[in-house]
DRENGUZA-111149 format. One record per residue (C-alpha): residue in three letters; x, y, z. Coordinates in steps of 0.2 Angstrom, whole numbers, plus 5000, padded with zeros to 4 digits. Example, Ala and Ser with C-alpha at 12.3 -4.5 7.8 and 13.67 -1.06 7.14 Angstrom:
# residues 2
{r ALA; {5062; 4978; 5039}} {r SER; {5068; 4995; 5036}} 
This chain:
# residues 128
{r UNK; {4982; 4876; 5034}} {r UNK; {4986; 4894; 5034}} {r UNK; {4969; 4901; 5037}} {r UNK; {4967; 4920; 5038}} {r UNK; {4950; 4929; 5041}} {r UNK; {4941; 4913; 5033}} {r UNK; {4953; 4914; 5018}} {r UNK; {4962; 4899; 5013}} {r UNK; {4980; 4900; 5007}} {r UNK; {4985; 4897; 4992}} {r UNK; {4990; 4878; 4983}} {r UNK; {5008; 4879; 4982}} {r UNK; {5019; 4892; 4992}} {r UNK; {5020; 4909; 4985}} {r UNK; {5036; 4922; 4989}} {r UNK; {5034; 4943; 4985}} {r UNK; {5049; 4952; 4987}} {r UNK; {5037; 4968; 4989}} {r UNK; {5021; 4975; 4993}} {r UNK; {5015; 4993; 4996}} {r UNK; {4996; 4998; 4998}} {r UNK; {4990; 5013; 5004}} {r UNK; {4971; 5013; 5006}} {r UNK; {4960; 5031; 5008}} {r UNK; {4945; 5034; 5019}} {r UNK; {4935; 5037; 5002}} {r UNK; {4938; 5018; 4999}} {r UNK; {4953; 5021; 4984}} {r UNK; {4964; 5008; 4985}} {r UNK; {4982; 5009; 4975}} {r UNK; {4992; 4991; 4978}} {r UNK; {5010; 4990; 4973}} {r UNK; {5016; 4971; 4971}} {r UNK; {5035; 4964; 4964}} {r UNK; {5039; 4946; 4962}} {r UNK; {5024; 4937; 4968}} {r UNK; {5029; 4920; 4960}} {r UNK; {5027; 4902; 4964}} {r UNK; {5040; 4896; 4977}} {r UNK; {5037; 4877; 4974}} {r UNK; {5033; 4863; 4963}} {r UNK; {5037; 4863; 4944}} {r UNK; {5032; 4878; 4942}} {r UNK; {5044; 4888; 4953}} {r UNK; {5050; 4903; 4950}} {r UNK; {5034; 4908; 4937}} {r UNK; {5016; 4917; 4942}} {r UNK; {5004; 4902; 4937}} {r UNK; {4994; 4912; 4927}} {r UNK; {4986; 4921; 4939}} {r UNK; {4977; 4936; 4942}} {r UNK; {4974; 4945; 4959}} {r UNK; {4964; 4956; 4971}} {r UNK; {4963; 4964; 4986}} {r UNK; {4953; 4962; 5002}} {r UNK; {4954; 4972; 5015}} {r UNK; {4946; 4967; 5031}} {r UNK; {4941; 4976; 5044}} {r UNK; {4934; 4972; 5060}} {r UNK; {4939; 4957; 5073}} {r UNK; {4943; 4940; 5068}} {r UNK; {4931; 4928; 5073}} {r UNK; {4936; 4912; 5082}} {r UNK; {4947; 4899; 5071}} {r UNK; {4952; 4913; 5062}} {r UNK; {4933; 4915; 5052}} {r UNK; {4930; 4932; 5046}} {r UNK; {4920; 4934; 5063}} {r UNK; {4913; 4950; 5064}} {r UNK; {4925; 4958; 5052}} {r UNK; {4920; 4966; 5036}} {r UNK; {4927; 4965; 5019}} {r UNK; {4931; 4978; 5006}} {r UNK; {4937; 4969; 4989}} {r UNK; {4946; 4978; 4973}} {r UNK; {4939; 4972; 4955}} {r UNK; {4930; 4956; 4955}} {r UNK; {4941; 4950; 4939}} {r UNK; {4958; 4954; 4946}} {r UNK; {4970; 4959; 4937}} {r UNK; {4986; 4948; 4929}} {r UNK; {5000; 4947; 4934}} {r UNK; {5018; 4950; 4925}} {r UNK; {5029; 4938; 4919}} {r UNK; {5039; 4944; 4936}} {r UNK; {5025; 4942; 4944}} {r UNK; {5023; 4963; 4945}} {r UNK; {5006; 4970; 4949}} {r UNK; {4997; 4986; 4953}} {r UNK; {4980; 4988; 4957}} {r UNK; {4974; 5007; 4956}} {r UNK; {4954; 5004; 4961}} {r UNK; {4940; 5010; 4971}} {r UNK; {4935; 4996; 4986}} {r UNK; {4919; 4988; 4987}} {r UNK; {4909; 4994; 5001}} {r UNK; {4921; 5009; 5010}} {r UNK; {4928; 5005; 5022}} {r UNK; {4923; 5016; 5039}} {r UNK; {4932; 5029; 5044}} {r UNK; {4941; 5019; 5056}} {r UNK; {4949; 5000; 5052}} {r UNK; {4951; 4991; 5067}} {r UNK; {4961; 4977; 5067}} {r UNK; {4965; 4979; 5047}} {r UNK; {4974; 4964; 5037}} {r UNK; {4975; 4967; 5017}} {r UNK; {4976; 4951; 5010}} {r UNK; {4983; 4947; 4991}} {r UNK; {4970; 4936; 4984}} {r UNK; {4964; 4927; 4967}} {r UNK; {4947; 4931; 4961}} {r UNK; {4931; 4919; 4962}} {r UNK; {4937; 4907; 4973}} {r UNK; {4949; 4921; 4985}} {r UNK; {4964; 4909; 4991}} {r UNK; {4974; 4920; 4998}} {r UNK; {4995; 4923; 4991}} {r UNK; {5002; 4940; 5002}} {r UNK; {4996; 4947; 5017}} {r UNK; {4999; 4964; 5025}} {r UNK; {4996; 4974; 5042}} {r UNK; {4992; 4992; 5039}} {r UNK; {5005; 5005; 5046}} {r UNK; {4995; 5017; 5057}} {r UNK; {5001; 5031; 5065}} {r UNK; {4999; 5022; 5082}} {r UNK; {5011; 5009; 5080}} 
């Protein structure tokens, strides 16, 4: 299983074609998601009904890929639906700002309530 930062994948495989976030150091987060849809099963090619969030963590994993020492920053608790396209945009404030300085920063696509993960990113910082 496709464990990351102590967050389970989701059931069936998911594809995006896109996904843009830029988080601020006063915690706003603005997410821009195209085509995250099912990629197997009966339901290929549709969103399943779902809505999303985002987490960001920030800190160290933790051995087995647990959240460790990291802490997480979530968007809106209810999520927010996506399109038929599966198309989202999340324009929120994160729970908990996030310090100055992420280190070791993963933003993960996730459902809300039960947080199985769908898309995944690596922060671009000026470092890398």
């Amino acid at each position: 299983m496709n464990v990351v930062r102590g967050v389970p994948p989701g059931g069936f495989p998911w594809m995006i074609k896109r996904l843009r976030a830029d988080v601020r150091t006063d915690g706003w987060i603005h997410v821009e998601g195209r085509g995250l849809l099912l990629s197997g099963g009966n339901v290929l090619g549709t969103n399943g009904g779902q809505k999303v969030l985002a987490l960001l963590f920030c800190g160290a994993p933790g051995p087995n890929e647990s959240q460790g020492n990291a802490t997480v920053h979530g968007s809106d608790p209810a999520g927010i639906p996506l399109e038929a396209n599966g198309d989202f945009r999340i324009d929120d404030v994160l729970t908990a700002t996030p310090v100055a300085i992420c280190d070791n920063p993963v933003l993960l696509i996730a459902t809300p309530g039960t947080h199985h993960w769908f898309a995944a990113a690596i922060p671009n910082t000026d470092d890398r």
